[in-house]
Each structure stands twice: as structure tokens, then as C-alpha cells.
C-alpha positions as CSV (number, residue, x, y, z in Angstrom):
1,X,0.0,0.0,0.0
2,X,3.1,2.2,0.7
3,X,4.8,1.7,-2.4
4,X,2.4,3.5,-4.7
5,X,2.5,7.4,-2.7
6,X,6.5,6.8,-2.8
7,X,6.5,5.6,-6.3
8,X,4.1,8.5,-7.3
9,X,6.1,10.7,-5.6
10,X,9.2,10.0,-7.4
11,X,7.0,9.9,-10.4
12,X,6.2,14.1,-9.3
13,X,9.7,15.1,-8.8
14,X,10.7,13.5,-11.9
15,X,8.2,15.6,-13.8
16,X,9.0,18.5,-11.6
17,X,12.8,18.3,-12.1
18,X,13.7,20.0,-15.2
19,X,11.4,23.6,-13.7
20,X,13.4,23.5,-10.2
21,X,16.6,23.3,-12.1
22,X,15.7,25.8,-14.7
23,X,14.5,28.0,-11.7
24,X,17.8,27.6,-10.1
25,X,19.5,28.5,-13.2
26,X,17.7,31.6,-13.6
27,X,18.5,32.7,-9.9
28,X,22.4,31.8,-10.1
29,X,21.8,33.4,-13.8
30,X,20.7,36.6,-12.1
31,X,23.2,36.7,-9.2
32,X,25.9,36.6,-11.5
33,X,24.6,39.2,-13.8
34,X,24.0,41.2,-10.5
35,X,27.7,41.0,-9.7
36,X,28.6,42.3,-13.1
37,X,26.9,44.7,-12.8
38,X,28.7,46.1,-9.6
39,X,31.9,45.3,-11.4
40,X,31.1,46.8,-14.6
41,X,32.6,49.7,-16.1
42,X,30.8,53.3,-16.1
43,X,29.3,53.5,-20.2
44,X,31.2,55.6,-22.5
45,X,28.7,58.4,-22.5
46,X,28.5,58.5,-18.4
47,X,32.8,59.0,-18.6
48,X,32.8,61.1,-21.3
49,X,30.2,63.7,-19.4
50,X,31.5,62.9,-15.9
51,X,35.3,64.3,-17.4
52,X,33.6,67.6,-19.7
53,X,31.7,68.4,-16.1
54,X,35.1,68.1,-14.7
55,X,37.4,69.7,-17.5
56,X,34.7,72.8,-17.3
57,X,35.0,72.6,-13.5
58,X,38.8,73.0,-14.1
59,X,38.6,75.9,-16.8
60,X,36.4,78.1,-14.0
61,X,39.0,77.0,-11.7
62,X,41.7,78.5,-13.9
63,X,40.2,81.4,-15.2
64,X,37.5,82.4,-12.9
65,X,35.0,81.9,-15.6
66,X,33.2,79.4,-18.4
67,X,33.5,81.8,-21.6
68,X,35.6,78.9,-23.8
69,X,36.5,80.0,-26.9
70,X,35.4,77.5,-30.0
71,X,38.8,77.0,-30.7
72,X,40.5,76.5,-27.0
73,X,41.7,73.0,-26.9
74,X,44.0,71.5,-23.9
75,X,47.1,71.2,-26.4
76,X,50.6,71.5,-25.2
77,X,50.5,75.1,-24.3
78,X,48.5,74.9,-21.9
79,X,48.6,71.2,-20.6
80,X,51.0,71.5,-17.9
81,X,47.8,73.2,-15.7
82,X,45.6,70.3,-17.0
83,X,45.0,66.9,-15.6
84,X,46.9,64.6,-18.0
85,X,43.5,62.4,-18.6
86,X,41.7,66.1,-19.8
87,X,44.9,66.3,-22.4
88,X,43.8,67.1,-26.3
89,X,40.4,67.7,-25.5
90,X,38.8,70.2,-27.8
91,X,36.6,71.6,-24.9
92,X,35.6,75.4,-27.3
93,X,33.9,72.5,-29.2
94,X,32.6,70.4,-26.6
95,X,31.3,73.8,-25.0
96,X,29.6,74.3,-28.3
97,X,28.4,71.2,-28.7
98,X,26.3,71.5,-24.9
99,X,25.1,74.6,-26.3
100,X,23.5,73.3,-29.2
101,X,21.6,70.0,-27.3
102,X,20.3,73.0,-25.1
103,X,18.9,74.8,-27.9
104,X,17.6,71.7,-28.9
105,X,16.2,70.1,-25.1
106,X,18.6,67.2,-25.2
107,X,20.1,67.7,-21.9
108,X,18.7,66.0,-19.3
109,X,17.0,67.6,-16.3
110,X,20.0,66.6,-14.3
111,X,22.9,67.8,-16.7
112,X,20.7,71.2,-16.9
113,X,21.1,71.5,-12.8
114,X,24.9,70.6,-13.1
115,X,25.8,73.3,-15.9
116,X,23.8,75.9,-14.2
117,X,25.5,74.6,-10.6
118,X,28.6,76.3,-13.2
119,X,26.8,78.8,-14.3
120,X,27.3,77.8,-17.8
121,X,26.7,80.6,-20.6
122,X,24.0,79.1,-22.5
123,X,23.9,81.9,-24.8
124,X,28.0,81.3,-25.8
125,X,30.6,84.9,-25.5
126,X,28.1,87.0,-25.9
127,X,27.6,87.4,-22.2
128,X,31.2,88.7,-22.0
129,X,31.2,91.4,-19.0
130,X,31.9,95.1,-19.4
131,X,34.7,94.9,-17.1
132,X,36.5,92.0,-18.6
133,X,36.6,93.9,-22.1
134,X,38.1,97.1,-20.2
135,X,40.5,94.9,-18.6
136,X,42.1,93.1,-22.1
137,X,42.0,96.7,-24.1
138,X,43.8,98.1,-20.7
139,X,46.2,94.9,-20.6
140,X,46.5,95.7,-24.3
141,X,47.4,99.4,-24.5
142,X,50.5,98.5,-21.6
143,X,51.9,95.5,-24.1
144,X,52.2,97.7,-27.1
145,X,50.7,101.5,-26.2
146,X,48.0,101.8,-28.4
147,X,44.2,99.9,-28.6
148,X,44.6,99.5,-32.6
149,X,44.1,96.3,-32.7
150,X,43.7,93.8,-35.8
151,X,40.4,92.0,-36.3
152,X,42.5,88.5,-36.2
153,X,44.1,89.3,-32.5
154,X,43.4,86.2,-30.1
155,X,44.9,87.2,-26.7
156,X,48.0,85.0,-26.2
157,X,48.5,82.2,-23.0
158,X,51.6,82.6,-20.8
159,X,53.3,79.5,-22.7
160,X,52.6,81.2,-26.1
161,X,54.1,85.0,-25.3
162,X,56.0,84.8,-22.3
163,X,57.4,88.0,-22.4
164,X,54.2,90.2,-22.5
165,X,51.8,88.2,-19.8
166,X,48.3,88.4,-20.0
167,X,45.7,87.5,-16.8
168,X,44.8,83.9,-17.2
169,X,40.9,85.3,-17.3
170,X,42.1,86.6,-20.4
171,X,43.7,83.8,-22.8
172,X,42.3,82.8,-25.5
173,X,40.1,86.0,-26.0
174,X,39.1,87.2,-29.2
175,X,39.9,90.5,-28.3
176,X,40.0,92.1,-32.5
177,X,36.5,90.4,-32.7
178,X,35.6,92.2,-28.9
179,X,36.8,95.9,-30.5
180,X,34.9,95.2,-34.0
181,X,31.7,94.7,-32.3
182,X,32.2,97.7,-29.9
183,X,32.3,99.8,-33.4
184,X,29.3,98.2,-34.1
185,X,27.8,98.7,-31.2
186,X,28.4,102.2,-30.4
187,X,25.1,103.4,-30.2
188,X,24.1,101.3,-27.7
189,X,26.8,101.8,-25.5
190,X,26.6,103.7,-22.0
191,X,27.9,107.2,-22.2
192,X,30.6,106.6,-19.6
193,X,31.3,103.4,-21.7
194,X,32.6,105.2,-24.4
195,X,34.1,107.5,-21.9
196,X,36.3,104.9,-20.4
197,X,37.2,103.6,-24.4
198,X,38.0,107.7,-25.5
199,X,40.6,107.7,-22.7
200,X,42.4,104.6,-23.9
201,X,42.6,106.0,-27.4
202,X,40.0,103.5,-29.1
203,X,39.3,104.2,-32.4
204,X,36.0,103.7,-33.2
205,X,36.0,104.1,-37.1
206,X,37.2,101.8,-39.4
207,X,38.4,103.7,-41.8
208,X,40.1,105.7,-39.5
209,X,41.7,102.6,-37.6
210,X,42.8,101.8,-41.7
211,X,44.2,105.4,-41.8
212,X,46.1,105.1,-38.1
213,X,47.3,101.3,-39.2
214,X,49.4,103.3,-42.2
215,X,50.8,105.8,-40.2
216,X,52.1,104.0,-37.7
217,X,53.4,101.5,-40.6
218,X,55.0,105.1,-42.2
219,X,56.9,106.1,-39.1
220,X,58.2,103.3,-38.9
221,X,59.4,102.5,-42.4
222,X,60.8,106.2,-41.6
223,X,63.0,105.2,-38.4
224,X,63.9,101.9,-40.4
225,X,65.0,103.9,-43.9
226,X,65.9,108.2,-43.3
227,X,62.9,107.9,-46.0
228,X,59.5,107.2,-47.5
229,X,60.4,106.1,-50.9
230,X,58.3,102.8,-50.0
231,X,58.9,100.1,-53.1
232,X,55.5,99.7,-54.8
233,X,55.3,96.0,-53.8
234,X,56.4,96.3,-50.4
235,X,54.3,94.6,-47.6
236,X,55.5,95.3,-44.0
237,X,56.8,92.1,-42.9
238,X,55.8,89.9,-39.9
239,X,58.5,90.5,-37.5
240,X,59.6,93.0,-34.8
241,X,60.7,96.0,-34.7
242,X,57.5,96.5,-37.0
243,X,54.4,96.9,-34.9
244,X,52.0,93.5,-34.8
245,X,49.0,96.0,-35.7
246,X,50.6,96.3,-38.9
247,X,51.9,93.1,-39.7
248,X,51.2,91.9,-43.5
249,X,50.1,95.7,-44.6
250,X,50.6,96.2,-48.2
251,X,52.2,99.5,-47.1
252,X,53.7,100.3,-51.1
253,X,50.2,100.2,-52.4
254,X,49.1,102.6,-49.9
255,X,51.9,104.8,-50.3
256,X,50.7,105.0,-54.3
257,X,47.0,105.2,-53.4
258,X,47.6,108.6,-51.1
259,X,50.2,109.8,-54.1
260,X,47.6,108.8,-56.9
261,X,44.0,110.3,-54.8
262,X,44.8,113.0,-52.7
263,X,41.7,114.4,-52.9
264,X,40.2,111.6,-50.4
265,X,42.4,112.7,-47.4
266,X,41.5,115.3,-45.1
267,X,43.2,118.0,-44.0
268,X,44.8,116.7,-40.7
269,X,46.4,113.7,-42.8
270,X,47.7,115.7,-45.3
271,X,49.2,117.4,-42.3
272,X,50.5,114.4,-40.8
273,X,52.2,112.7,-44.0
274,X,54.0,116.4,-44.3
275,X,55.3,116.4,-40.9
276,X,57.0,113.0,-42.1
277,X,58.4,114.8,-45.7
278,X,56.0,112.4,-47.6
279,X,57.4,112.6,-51.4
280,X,54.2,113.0,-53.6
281,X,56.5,112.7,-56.0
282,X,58.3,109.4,-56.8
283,X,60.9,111.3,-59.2
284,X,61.4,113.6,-55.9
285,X,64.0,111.9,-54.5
286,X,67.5,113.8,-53.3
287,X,70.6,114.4,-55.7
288,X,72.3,112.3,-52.7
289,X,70.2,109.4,-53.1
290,X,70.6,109.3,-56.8
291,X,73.9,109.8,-56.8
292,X,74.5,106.8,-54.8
293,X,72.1,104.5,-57.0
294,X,74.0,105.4,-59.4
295,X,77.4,104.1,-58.1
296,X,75.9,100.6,-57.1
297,X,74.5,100.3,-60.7
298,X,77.6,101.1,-62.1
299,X,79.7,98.7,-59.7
300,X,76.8,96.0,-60.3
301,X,76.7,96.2,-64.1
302,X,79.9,98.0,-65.2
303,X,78.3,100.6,-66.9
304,X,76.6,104.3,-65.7
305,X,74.4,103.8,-68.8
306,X,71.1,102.8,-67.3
307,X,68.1,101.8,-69.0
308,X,65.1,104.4,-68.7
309,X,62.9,102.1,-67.5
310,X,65.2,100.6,-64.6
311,X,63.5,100.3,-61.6
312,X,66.0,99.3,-58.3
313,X,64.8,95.6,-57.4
314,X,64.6,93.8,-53.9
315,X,67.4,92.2,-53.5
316,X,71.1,91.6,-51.4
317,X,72.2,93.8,-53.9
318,X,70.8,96.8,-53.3
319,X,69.9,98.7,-49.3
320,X,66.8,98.1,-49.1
321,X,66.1,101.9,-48.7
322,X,66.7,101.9,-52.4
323,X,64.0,99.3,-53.4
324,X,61.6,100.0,-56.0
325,X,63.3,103.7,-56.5
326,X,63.0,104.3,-60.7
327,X,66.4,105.0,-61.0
328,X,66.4,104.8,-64.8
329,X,63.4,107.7,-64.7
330,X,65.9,109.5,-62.4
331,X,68.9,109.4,-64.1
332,X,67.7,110.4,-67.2
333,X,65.7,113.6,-65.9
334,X,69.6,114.4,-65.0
335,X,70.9,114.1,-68.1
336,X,68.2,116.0,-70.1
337,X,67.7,119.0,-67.6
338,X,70.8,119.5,-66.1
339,X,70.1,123.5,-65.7
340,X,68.1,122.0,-62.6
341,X,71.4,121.2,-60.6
342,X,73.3,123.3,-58.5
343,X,77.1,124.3,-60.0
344,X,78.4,121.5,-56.9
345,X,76.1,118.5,-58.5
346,X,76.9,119.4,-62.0
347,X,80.6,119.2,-61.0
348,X,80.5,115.9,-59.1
349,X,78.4,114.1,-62.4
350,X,81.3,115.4,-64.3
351,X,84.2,113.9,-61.8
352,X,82.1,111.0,-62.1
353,X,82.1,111.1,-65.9
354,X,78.6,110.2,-65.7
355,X,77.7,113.7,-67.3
356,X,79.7,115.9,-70.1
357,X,79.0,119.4,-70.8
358,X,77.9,119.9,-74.8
């Protein structure tokens, strides 16, 4: 009578079997995914927000502000004040990037809390304070004594221009893009604004910053040369002791530009190009100067017979105070009105034997 319950309970469990072992599966199945879980790495997305929240955290840190340029990147200028794992980010495009899921509502409510927790300028450089755009035309005027500054100016990091140090709230500004849109914005600035700009010199035309950018390239050719006689195709090079603000001006076209249209300077320029002995003429050069041309053509070509058209080229041959002088147009105005020179200059063209009385 016993043996059936016992064999129909073996029977049960036999049927029953394969369920308690699957069950048992599942639950070791799920324990082990719940300890890989713990162990599991934080996903790509989590790390990669978790080190921008922590790179921006370091920026404010550094500069007391989150106004990133587009084009600041954590390159090896500046990565000696940067966590090595923050190295090569392009955070000016990462910034951007935040931006543009906000315009969008991307960000997540918690992200949103966490980037105003930073106070994070939504609205991108913009937002850039009064004070901070006094500071870098200030900063500006005591590197190089002047606010004429070219659209293209960036303000430099310590590492990139050590000897003329900027405040680290400052690097990386866009301080030529700052002064253009001051000019634009003159109307709607505060009248002790432009107050506080007047007294740094700011110029607040563009065609009169284009006007001040030549002068200051002219006085300088000036100390450089004893002259203005500025070669048609010179362009002021990239290097010191010319000023930055004038760096790549084509300064021999604008020389020919004020000779050729007067009539569109005013009054106070002319003034100012005669207080430098501006030739309007090119043919108005000294008997000194010609003289001396002269000479080096000779020694250079072993004749005093120059070619009417000869015009003195760039070159080792020549000082460059001599480049682009039309010697040939010189020499020859010589020649055919001699009753311009003095008795002296006649007599040193003839000890020269470059002239002979008929």
C-alpha cells in the first residue's frame, strides 16, 4: 500500500525536475549578472560627461570663468595646468556642442542643474562682461601703447608669449572680434562706456583705424629707412621691430594710393604725411640718393648707362632703402635738364664722368 505514494512521488519530482533546475539557473543566472553589474565599467557616455563636467569645472577654476573660446583646446601650451587624462580635449567644441543640445532640449533635467550649478553661458561669448573687455584693451594698451588692434588678434596664454603676460581670465580671447563689435555697437553703449574707451585712445572708425594702421606702418618705415620712398610692392613684414598691428600691410600700395587720390584725405592727414616729408613725387627723390644708385648700378653692371625704365629691385644687392626707387626715370631727368642742378652737382656728375657738358 506504501509503495504507490512513494513511487508516485518519485514519479512528481521526476516531472518536476527540469522547472526546479531551470528555476535555479535563472537565480544563479541573475546573481551573476548582478555582480557584473557592480563590477562593470561606467558606459562611455556617463565617462565622457562625468570628465567635460570636470574639465569645465577645471577651466572656472583656472580662469574664474566658463567663456571657452570655440577654438581652446587643452594642447601643449596649456597642458602643464591640466590633468593629463583632460589632455587634447577640444573643450571650445565640446562647450559648443552642450550649447546646441540645449537649444535643442537634449540635456537632461539633471545635466541642466549641473551646468547651471557652473553657471554655464548658455547663450555662448556674448555674455562677456563690461569689465572684462576694459581689462584686455587696458592689458593691451600696456603691451604695445595703443588699442589699434587687428580683427584677427586672439589674446595670447603665458606659454605662447611669455614676455608680455596676460591674466589667465584673459587667454584665448578674441579681443580684435571684442573691439569690431564695440564699433558696431556704439550706439548702444553707456555714455561713460565710451568714456572709459575715449581715454584709452579706441578708435572707433574703421576707416580711420585703416588710416592710423598706415601711419604707424610710415613712421616706422621712416625710423627703419631716413625715407618714404616705399617700393610699390612692399608689404611690411611679420617681424619686430615693426608693430604687430601692422603686420602683413601692403604699405607700397598705400603709399601710391595717397600719391595717386589725394583728394580723399583730409586736411589733418595731409598734415600728418607732411610732418614726415612724404614725397608725392616718386621722381622727388634727393641728388644724394641718386647719386648713390648710381654708383651701385655702375659697380653691379659696369656701366653708368642705365636703361630708362630701370627700376632698383629687392634684392642683397641693393639697401633696401633703395628698393623699388625708378632709377632709370631718375637718371635720365639728369641728363636732359641739367640747368636744374646746383654748380656742386653738376661738377660731381662730371668727376664722375657720368655727365659731359655739350
Amino acid at each position: 500500500m506504501h509503495v504507490r505514494p512513494v513511487a508516485r512521488q518519485f514519479r512528481c519530482l521526476s516531472i518536476l525536475r527540469p522547472q526546479i533546475i531551470n528555476t535555479t539557473e535563472k537565480v544563479a543566472k541573475r546573481d551573476i549578472k548582478g555582480d557584473e553589474r557592480s563590477k562593470r565599467p561606467i558606459k562611455p557616455h556617463q565617462k565622457v560627461w562625468t570628465t567635460t563636467i570636470q574639465a569645465l569645472e577645471h577651466y572656472k577654476q583656472l580662469h574664474g570663468h566658463l567663456m571657452i573660446p570655440q577654438s581652446f583646446k587643452i594642447d601643449n601650451h596649456v597642458q602643464s595646468e591640466w590633468p593629463k587624462e583632460m589632455w587634447n580635449i577640444s573643450l571650445g567644441r565640446v562647450v559648443n556642442k552642450l550649447r546646441t543640445e540645449w537649444k535643442n532640449n537634449s540635456l537632461s533635467e539633471m545635466q541642466l542643474q549641473v551646468l547651471e550649478r557652473l553657471e554655464f553661458p548658455f547663450y555662448g561669448r556674448t555674455t562677456i562682461p563690461w569689465s572684462t573687455k576694459l581689462q584686455a584693451l587696458k592689458t593691451f594698451k600696456e603691451h604695445y601703447g595703443h588699442v589699434n588692434i587687428r580683427l584677427a588678434f586672439v589674446v595670447p596664454s603665458s606659454a605662447e608669449d611669455e614676455s608680455k603676460p596676460w591674466p589667465k581670465e584673459l587667454h584665448k580671447l578674441k579681443l580684435g572680434k571684442v573691439v569690431n563689435s564695440l564699433r558696431n555697437q556704439q550706439d548702444s553703449l553707456l555714455k561713460e562706456q565710451k568714456k572709459q574707451l575715449d581715454s584709452l585712445g579706441f578708435i572707433w572708425s574703421s576707416w580711420e583705424l585703416a588710416w592710423k594702421t598706415k601711419l604707424i606702418a610710415l613712421e616706422q618705415y621712416k625710423i627703419l629707412h631716413g625715407n618714404l620712398y616705399v617700393p610699390r610692392q612692399f608689404i611690411v613684414p611679420k617681424e619686430e621691430p615693426w608693430p604687430e598691428s601692422v603686420w602683413g600691410l601692403k604699405l607700397g600700395l598705400a603709399v601710391n594710393n595717397f600719391r595717386g587720390r589725394p583728394d580723399r584725405l583730409t586736411l589733418g592727414q595731409v598734415k600728418a604725411l607732411a610732418e614726415l616729408d612724404f614725397p608725392w613725387d616718386s621722381s622727388n627723390v634727393p641728388f644724394a640718393i641718386r647719386i648713390d644708385a648710381w654708383k651701385i648700378y655702375e659697380s653691379i653692371h659696369d656701366t653708368n648707362k642705365i636703361p630708362p625704365t630701370f627700376i632698383v629691385p629687392s634684392g642683397p644687392n641693393w639697401p633696401e632703402k633703395y628698393w623699388g626707387i625708378p632709377l632709370g626715370k631718375l637718371t635720365q631727368s639728369i641728363l636732359q635738364k641739367p640747368e636744374r642742378l646746383t654748380i656742386e652737382e653738376l661738377l660731381e656728375l662730371y668727376e664722375l664722368g657720368y655727365f659731359t657738358p655739350q
